[in-house]
N, C-alpha and C positions, 0 to 999 in steps of 0.2 A: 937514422937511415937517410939515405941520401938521397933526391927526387929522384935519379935514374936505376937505379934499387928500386924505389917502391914502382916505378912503371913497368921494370921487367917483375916484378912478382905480378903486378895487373896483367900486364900481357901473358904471363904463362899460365894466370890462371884462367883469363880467355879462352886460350888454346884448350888447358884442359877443360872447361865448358865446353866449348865446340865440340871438341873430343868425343867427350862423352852423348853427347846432342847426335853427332855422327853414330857412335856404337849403339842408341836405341834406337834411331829411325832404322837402321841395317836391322837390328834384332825384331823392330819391329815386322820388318816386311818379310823376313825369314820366320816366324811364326804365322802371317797371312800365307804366304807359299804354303809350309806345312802345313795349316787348317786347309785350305783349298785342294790340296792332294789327298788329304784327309778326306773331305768331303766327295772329290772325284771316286773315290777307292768303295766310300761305303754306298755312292750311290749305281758303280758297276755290282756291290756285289749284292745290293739290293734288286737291280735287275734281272741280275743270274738268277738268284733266287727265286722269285717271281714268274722266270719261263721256266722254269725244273717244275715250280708249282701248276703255273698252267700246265704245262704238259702232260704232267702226272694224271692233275684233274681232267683233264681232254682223254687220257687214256682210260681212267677210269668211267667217264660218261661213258663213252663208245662202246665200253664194255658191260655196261648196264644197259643201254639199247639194243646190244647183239644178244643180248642174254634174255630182254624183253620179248623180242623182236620173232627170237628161235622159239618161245612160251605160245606168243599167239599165232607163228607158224603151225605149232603143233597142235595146238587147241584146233586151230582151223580145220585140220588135216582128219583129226577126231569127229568134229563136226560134219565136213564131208562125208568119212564113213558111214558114220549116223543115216545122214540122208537118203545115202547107196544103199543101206542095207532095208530103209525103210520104202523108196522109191521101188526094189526089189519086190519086195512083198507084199507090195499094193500092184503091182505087174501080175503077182504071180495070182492073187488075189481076181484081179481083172483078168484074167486067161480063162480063171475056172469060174466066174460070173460067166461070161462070153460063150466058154462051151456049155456051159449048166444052158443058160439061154437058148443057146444052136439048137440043142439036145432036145430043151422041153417045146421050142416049136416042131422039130420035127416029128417028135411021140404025139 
């Protein structure tokens, strides 16, 4: 082989070095793109997911306090009654003490 034979097979096998040196750095960074969109992709749908869950859980609280809330309204309400009906009958109680009383001073 002749020296400028063997320098052009050295130089074309440079090139195709480089070449090749070229198509992984490219392939490299088109797989970092993809991971990082990758990444961008699962961390919006990680957030979506997340406010659908809070929210859910925010609706479901809210409805466990209104549902608590309406319990001790009505116990209260019950409790009221109670009172009225006992406040009543100690009135009615106290009337007839009162007249019994009138009654036996004036006899």
């Amino acid at each position: 082989m002749a020296k400028t034979e063997i320098l052009s097979q050295i130089k074309k096998a440079e090139e195709d070095v480089n070449k090749m040196v070229l198509d992984a750095v490219q392939e490299k960074e088109r797989k970092i793109k993809e991971a990082n969109d990758q990444t961008h992709l699962i961390i919006k749908t990680a957030k979506e997911e997340s406010n659908k869950y809070r929210k859910k859980t925010l609706e479901s609280t809210k409805k466990l306090i209104k549902e608590e809330q309406e319990k001790i309204i009505s116990a209260g309400a019950k409790d009221a009654d109670i009172f009225r009906q006992k406040s009543q009958k100690n009135m009615d109680d106290a009337v007839d003490f009162l007249v019994n009383e009138f009654e036996r001073t004036i006899v």
